[in-house]
PQR file of N, CA, C, O and H, with PARSE charges and radii, in Angstrom:
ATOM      1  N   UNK A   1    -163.693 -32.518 -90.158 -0.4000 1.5000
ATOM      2  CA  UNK A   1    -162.319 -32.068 -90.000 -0.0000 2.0000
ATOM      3  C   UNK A   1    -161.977 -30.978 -91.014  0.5500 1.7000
ATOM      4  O   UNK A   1    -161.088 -30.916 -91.863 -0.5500 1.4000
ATOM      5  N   UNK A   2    -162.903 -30.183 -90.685 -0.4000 1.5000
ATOM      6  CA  UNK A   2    -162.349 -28.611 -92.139 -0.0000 2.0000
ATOM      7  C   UNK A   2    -160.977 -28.475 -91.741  0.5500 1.7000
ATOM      8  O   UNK A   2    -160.213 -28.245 -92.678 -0.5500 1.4000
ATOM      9  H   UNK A   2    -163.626 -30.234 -89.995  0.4000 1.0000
ATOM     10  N   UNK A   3    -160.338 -28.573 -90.332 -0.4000 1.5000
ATOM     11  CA  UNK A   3    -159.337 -27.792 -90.327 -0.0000 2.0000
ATOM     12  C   UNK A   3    -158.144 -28.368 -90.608  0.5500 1.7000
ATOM     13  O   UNK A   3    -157.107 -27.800 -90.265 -0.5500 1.4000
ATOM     14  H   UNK A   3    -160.959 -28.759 -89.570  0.4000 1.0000
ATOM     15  N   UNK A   4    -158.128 -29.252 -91.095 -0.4000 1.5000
ATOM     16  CA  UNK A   4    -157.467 -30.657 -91.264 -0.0000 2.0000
ATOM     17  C   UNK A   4    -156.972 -30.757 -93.057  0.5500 1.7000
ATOM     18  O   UNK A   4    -157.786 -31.351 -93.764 -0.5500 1.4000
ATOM     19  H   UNK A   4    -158.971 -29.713 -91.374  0.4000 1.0000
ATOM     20  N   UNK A   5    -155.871 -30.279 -93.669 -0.4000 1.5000
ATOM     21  CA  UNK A   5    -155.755 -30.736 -95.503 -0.0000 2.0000
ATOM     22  C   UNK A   5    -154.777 -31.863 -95.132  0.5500 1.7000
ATOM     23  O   UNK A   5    -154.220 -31.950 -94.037 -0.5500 1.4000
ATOM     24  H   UNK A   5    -155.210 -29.796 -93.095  0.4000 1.0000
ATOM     25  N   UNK A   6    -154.636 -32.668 -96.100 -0.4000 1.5000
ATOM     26  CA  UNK A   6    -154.016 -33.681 -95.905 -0.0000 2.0000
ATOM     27  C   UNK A   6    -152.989 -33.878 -97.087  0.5500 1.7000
ATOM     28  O   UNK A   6    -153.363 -33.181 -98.031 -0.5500 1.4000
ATOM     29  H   UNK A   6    -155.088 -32.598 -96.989  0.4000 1.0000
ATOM     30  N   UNK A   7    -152.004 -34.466 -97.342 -0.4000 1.5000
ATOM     31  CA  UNK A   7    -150.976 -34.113 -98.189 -0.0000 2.0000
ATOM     32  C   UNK A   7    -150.158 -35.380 -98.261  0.5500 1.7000
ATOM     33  O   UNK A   7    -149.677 -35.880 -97.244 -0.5500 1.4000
ATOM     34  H   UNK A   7    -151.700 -35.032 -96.576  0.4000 1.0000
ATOM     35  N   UNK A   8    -149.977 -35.979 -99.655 -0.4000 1.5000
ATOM     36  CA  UNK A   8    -149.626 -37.023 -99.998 -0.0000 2.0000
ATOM     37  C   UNK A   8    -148.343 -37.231-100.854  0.5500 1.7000
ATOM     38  O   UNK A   8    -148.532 -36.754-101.973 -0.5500 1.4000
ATOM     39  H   UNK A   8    -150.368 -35.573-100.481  0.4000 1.0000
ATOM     40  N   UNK A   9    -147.012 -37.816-100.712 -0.4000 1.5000
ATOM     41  CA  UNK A   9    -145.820 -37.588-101.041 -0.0000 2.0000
ATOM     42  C   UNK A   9    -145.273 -38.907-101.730  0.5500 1.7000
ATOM     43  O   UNK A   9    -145.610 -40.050-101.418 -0.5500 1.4000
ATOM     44  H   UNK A   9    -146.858 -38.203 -99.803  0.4000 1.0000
ATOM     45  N   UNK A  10    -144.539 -38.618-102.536 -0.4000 1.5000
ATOM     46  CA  UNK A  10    -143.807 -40.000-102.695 -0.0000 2.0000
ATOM     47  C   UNK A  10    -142.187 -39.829-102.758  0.5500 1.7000
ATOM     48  O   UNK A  10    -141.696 -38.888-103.380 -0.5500 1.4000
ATOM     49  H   UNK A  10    -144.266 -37.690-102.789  0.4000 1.0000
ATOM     50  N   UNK A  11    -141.547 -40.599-102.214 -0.4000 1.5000
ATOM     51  CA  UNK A  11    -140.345 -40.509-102.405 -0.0000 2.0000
ATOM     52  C   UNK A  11    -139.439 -42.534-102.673  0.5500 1.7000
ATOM     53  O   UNK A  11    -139.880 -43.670-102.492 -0.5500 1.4000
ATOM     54  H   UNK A  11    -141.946 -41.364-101.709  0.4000 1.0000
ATOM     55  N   UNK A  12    -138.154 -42.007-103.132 -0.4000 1.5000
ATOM     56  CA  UNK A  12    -137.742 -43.635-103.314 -0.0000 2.0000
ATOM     57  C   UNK A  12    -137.322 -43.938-101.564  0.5500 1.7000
ATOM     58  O   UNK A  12    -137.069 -43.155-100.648 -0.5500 1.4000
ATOM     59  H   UNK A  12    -137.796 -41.085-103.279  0.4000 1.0000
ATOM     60  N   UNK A  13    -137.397 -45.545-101.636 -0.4000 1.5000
ATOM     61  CA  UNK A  13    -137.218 -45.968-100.049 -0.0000 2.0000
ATOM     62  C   UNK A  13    -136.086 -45.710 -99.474  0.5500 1.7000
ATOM     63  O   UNK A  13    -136.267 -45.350 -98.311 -0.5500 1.4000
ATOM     64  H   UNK A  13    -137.603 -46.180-102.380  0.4000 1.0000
ATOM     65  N   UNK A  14    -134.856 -45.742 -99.824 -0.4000 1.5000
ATOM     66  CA  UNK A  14    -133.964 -45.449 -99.569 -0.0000 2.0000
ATOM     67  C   UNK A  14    -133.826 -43.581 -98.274  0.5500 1.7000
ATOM     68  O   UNK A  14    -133.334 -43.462 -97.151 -0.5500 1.4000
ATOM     69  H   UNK A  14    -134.710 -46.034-100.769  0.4000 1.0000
ATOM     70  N   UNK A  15    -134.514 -42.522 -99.190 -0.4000 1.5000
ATOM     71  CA  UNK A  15    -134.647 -41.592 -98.524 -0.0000 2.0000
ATOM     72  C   UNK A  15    -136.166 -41.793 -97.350  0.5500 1.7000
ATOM     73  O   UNK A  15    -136.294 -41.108 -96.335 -0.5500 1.4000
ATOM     74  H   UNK A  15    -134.913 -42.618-100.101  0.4000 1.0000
ATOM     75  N   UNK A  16    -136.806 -42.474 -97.633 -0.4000 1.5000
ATOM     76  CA  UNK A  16    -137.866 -42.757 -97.077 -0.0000 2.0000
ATOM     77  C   UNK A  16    -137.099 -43.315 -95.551  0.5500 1.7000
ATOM     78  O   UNK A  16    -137.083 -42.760 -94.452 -0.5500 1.4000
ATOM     79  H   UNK A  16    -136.701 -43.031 -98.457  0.4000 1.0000
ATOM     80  N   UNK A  17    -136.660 -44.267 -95.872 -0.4000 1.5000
ATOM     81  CA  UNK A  17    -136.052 -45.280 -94.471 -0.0000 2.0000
ATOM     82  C   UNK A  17    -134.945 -44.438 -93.635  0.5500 1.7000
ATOM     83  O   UNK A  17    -134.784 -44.731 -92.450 -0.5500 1.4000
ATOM     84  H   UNK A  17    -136.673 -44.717 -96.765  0.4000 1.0000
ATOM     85  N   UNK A  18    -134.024 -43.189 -94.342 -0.4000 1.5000
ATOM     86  CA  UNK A  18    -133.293 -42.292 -94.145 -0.0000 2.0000
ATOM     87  C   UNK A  18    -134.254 -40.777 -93.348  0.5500 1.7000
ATOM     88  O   UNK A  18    -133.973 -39.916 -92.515 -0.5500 1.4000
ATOM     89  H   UNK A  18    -134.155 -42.951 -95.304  0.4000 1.0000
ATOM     90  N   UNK A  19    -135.050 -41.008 -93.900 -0.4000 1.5000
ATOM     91  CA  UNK A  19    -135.588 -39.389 -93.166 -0.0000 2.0000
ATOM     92  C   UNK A  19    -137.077 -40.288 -92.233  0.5500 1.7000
ATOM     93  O   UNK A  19    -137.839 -39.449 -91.752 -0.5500 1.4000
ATOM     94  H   UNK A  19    -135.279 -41.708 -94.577  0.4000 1.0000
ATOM     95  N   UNK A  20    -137.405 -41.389 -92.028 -0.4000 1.5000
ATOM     96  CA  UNK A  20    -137.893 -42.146 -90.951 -0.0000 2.0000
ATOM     97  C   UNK A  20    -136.902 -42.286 -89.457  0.5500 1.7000
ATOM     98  O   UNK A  20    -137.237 -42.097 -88.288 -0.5500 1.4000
ATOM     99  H   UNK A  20    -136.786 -42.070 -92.418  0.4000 1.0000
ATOM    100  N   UNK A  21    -135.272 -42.784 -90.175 -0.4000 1.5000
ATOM    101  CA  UNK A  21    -134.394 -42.794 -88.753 -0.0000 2.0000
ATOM    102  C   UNK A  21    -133.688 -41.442 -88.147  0.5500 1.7000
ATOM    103  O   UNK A  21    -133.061 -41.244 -87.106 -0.5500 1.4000
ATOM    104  H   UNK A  21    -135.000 -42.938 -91.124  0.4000 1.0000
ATOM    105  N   UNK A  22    -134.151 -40.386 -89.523 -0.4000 1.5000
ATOM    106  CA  UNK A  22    -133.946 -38.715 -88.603 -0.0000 2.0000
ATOM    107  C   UNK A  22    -134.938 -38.549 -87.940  0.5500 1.7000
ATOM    108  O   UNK A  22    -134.708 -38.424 -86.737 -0.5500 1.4000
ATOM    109  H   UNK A  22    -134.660 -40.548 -90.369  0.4000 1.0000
ATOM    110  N   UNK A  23    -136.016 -38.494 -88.254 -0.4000 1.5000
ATOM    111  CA  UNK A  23    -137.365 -38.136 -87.662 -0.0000 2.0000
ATOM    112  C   UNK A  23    -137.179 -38.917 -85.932  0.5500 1.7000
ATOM    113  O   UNK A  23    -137.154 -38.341 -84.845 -0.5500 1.4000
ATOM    114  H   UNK A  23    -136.203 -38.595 -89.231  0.4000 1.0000
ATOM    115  N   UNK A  24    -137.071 -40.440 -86.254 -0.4000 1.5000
ATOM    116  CA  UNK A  24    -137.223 -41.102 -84.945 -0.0000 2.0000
ATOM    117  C   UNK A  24    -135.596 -40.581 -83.744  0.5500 1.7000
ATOM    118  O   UNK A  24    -135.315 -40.443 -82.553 -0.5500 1.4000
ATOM    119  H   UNK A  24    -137.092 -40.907 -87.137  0.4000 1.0000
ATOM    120  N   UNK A  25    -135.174 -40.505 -84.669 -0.4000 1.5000
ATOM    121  CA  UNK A  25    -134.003 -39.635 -83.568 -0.0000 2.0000
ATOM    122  C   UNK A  25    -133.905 -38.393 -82.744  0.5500 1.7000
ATOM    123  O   UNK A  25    -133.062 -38.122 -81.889 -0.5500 1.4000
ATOM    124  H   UNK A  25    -135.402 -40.616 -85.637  0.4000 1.0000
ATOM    125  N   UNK A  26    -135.018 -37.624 -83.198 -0.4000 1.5000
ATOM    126  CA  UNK A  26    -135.453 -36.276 -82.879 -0.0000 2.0000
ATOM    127  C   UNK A  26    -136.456 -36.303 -81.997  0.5500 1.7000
ATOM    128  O   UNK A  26    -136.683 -35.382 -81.212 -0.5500 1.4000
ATOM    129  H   UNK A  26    -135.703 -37.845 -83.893  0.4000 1.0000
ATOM    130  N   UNK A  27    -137.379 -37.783 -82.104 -0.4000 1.5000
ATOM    131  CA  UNK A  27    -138.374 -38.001 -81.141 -0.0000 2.0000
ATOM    132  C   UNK A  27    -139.937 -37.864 -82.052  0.5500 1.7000
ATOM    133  O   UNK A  27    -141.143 -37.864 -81.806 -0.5500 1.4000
ATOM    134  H   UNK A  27    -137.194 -38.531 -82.742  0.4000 1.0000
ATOM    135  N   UNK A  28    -139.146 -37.769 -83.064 -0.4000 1.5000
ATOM    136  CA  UNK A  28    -141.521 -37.925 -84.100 -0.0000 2.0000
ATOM    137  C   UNK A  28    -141.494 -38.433 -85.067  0.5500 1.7000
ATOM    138  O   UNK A  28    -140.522 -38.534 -85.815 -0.5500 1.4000
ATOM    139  H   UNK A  28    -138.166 -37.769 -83.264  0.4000 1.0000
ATOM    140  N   UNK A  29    -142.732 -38.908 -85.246 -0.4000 1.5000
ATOM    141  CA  UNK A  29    -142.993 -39.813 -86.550 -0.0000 2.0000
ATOM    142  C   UNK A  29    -142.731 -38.911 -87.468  0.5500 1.7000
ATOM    143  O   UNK A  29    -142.681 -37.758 -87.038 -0.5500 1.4000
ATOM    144  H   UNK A  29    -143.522 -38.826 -84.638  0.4000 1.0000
ATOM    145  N   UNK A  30    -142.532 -39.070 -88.695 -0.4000 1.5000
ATOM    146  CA  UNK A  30    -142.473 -39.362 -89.875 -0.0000 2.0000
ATOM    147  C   UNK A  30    -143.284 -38.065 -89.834  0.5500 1.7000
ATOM    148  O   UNK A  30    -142.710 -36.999 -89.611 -0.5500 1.4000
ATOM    149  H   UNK A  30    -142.573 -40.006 -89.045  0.4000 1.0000
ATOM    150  N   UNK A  31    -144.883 -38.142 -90.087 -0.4000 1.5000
ATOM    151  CA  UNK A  31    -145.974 -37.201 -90.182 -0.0000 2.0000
ATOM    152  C   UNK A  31    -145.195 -35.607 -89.303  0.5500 1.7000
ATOM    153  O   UNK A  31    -144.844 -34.644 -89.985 -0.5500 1.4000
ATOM    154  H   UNK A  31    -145.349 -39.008 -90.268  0.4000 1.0000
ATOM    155  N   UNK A  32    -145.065 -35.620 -87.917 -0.4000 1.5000
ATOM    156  CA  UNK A  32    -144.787 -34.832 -86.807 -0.0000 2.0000
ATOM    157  C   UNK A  32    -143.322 -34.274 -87.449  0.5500 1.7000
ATOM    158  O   UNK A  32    -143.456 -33.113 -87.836 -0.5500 1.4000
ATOM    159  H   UNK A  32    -145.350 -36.402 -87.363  0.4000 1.0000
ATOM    160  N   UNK A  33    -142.395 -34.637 -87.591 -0.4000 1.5000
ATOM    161  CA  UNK A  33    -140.814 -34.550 -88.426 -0.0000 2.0000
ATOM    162  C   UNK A  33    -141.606 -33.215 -89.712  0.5500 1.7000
ATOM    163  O   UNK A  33    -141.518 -31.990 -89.800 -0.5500 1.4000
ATOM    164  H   UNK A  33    -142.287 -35.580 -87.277  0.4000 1.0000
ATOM    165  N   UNK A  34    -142.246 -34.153 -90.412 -0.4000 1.5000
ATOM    166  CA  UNK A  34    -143.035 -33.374 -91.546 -0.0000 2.0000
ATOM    167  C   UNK A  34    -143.529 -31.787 -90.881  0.5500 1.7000
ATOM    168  O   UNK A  34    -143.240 -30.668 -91.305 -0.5500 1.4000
ATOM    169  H   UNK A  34    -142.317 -35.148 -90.340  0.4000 1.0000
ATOM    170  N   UNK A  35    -143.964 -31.987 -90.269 -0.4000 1.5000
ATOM    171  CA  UNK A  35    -145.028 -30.872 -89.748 -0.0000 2.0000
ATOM    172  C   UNK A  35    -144.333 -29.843 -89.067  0.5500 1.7000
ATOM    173  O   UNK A  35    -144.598 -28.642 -89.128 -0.5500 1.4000
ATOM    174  H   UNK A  35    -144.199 -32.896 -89.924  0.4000 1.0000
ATOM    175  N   UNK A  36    -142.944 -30.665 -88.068 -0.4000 1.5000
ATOM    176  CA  UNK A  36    -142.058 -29.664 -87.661 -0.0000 2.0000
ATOM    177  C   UNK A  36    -141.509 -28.845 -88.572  0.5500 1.7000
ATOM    178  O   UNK A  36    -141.459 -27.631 -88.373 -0.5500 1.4000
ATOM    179  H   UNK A  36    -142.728 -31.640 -88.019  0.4000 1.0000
ATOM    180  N   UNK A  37    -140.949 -29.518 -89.875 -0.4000 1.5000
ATOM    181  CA  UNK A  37    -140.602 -28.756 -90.814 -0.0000 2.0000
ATOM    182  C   UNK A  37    -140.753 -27.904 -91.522  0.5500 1.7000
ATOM    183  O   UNK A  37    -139.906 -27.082 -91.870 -0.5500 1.4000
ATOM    184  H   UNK A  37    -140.989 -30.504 -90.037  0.4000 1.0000
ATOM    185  N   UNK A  38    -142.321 -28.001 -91.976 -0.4000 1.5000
ATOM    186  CA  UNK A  38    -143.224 -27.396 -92.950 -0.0000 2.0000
ATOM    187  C   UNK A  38    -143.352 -26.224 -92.026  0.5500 1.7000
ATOM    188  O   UNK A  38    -142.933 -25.225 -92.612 -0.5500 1.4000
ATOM    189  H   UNK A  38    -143.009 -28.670 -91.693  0.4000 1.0000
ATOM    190  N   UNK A  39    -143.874 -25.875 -90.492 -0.4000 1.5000
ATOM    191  CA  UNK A  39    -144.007 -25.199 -90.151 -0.0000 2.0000
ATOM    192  C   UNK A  39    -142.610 -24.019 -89.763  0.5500 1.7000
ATOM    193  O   UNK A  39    -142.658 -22.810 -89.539 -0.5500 1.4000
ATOM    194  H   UNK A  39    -144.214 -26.686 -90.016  0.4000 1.0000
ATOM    195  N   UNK A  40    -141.629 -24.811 -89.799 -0.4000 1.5000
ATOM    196  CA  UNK A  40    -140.239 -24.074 -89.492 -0.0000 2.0000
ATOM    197  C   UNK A  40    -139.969 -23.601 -90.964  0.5500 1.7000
ATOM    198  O   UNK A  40    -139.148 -22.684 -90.946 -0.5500 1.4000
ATOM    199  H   UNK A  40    -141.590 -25.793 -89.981  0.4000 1.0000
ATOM    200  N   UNK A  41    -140.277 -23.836 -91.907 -0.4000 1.5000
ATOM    201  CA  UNK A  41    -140.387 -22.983 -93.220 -0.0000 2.0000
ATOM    202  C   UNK A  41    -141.160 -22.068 -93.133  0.5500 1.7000
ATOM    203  O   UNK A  41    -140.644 -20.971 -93.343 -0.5500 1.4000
ATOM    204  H   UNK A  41    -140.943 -24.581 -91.922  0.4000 1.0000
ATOM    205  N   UNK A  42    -142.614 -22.067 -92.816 -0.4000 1.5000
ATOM    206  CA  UNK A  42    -143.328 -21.213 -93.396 -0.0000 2.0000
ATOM    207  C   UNK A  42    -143.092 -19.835 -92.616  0.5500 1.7000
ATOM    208  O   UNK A  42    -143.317 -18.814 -93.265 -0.5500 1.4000
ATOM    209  H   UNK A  42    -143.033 -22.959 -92.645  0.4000 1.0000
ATOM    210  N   UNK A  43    -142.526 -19.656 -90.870 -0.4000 1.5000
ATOM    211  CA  UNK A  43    -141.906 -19.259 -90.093 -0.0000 2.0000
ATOM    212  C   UNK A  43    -141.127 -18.250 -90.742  0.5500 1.7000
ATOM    213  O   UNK A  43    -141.320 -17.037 -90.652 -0.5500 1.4000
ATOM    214  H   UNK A  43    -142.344 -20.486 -90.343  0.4000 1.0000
ATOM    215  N   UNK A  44    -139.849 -19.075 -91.685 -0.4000 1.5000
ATOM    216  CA  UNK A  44    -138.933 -18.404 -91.917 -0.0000 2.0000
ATOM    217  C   UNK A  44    -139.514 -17.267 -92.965  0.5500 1.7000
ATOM    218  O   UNK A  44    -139.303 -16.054 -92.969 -0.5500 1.4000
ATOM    219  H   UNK A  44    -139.693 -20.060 -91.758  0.4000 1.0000
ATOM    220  N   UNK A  45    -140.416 -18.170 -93.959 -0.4000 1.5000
ATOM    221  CA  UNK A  45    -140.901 -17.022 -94.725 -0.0000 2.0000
ATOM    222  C   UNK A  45    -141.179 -16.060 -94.486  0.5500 1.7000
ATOM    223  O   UNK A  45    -140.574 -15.049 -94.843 -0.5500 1.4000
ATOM    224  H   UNK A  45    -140.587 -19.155 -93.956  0.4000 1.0000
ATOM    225  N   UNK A  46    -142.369 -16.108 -93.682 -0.4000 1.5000
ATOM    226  CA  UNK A  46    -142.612 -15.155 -93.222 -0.0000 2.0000
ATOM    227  C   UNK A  46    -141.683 -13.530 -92.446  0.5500 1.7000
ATOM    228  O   UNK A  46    -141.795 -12.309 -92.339 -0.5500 1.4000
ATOM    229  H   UNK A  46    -142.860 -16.929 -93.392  0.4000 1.0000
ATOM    230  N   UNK A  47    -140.924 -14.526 -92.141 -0.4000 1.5000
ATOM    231  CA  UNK A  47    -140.419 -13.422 -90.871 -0.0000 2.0000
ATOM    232  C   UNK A  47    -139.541 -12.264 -92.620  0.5500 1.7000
ATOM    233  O   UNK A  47    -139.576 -11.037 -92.534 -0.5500 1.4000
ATOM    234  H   UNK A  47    -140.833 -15.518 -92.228  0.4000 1.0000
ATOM    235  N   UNK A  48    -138.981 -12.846 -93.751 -0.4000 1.5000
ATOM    236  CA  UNK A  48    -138.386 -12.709 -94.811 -0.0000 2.0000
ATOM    237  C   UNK A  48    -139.037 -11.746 -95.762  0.5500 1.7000
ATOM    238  O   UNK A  48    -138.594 -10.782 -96.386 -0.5500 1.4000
ATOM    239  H   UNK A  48    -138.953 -13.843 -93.820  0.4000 1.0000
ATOM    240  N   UNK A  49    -140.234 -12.304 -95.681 -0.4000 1.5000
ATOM    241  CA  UNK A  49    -141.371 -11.791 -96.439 -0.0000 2.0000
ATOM    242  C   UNK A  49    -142.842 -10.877 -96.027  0.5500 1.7000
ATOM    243  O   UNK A  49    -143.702 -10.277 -96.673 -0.5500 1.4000
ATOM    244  H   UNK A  49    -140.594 -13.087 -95.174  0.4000 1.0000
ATOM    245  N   UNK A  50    -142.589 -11.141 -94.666 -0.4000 1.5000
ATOM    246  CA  UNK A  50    -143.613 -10.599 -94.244 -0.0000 2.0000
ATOM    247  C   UNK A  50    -145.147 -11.706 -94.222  0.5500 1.7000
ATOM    248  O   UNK A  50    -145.314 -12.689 -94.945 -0.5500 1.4000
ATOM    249  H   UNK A  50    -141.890 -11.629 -94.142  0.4000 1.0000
ATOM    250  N   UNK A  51    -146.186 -11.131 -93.094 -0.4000 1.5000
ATOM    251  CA  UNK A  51    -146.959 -12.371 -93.269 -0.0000 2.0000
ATOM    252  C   UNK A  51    -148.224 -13.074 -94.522  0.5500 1.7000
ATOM    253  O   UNK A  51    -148.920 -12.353 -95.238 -0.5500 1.4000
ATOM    254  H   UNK A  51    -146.051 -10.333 -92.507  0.4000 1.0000
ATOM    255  N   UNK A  52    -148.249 -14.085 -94.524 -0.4000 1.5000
ATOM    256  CA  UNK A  52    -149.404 -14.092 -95.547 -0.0000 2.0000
ATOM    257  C   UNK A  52    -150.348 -14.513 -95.785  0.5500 1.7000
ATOM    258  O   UNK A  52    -150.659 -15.682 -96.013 -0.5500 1.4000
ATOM    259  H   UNK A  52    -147.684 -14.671 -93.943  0.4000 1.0000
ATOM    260  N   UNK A  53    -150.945 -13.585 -95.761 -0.4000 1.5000
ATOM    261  CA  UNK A  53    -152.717 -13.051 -95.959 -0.0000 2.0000
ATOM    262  C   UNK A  53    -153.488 -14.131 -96.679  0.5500 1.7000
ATOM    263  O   UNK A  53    -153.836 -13.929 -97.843 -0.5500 1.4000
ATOM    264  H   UNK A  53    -150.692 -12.635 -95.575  0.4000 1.0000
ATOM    265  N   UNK A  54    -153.742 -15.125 -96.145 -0.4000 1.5000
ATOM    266  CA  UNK A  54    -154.578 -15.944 -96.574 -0.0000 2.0000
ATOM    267  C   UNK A  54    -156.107 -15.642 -97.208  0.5500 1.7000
ATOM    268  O   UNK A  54    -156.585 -16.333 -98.108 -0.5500 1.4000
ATOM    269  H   UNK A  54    -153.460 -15.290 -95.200  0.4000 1.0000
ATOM    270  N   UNK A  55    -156.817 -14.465 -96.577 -0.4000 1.5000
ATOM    271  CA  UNK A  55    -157.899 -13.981 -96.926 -0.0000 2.0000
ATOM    272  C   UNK A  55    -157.698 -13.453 -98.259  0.5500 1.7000
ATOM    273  O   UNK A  55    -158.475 -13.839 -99.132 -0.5500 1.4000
ATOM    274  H   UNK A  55    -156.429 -13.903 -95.846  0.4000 1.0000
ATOM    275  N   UNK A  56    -156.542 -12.419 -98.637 -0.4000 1.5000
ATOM    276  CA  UNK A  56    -156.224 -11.853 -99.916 -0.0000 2.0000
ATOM    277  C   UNK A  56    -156.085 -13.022-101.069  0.5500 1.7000
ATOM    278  O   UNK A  56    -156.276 -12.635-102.222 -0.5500 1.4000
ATOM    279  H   UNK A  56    -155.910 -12.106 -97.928  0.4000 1.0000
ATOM    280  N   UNK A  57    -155.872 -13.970-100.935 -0.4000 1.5000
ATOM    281  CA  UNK A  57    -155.502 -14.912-101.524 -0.0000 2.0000
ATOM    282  C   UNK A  57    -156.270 -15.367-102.020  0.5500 1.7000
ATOM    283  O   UNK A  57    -156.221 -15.440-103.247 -0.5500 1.4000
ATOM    284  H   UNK A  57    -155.718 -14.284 -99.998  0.4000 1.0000
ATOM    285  N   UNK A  58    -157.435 -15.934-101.249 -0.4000 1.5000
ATOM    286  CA  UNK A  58    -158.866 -16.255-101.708 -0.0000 2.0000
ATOM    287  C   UNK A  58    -159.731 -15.552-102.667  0.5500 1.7000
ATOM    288  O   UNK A  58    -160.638 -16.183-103.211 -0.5500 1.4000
ATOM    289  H   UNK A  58    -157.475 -15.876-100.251  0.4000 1.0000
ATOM    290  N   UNK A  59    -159.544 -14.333-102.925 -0.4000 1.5000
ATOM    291  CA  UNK A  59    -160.517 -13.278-103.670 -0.0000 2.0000
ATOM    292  C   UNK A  59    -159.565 -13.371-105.308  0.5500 1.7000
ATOM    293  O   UNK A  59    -159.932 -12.702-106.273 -0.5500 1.4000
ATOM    294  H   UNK A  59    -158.807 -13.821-102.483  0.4000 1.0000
TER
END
């Protein structure tokens, strides 16, 4: 699974059990909620910033 990083969070339960019953209201787990998000950020960046060059990054 190269294409696959995996990413590990902690938060107190309270927001935990709170952003579990947003997620399930929207229709996705927890993980999927996450992923919608992360990707609707990086989106915005971009469009803000222009895109980014992952290859440049590496060197």
């Amino acid at each position: 699974m190269k294409d696959k990083a995996y990413l590990s969070i902690r938060m107190n339960k309270q927001l935990h059990d709170k952003f579990q019953s947003a997620a399930a209201y929207e229709g996705r787990s927890m993980s999927g909620q996450i992923l919608y998000l992360v990707n609707q950020y990086v989106r915005q960046f971009e469009k803000e910033h222009g895109p980014i060059d992952l290859l440049e990054q590496e060197q």
